[in-house]
Residue, then its C-alpha position, 0 to 999 in steps of 0.5 A: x528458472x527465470x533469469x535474475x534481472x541486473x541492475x541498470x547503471x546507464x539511468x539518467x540522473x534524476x534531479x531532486x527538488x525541495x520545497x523552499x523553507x518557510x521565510x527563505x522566499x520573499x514576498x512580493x510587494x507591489x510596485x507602489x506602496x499605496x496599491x496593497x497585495x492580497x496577502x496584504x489585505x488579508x492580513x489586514x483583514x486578518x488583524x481587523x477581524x481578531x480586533x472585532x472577535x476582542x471587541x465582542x469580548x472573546x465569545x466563539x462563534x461568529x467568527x466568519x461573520x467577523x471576517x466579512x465584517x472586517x473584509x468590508x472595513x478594510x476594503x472601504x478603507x483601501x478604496x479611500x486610501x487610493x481616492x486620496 
């Protein structure tokens, strides 16, 4: 008969990490608040997009051609505010 296995009581202690709630980390801003981070931009772009999609009056799909629309918007936008 094999021999029953005892438990071990000398594990070491295992440290449990959890991933911080969503809004309990704040976003990192740029030094400047001229120079616009990527998230930023993205949401820049973002909100510039859906302005496109409302424009053309709600009709689904050309959303991607609506985020590079936008993209070149708010990119050419970036590039004269910082000129300035």
């Amino acid at each position: 008969m094999p021999k029953a296995k005892t438990p071990r009581t000398n594990l070491p202690n295992k440290q449990v990490i959890t991933m911080p709630e969503a809004g309990s980390v704040p976003i990192r801003r740029s030094a400047s608040p001229d120079k616009l981070t990527t998230m930023d931009l993205e949401g820049q772009i973002r909100q510039r997009a859906y302005e496109i999609y409302e424009q053309r009056g709600r009709t689904p799909g050309r959303e991607t051609d609506d985020w590079f629309q936008a993209e070149r918007e708010v990119h050419a936008g970036s590039h004269q505010q910082q000129r300035a």
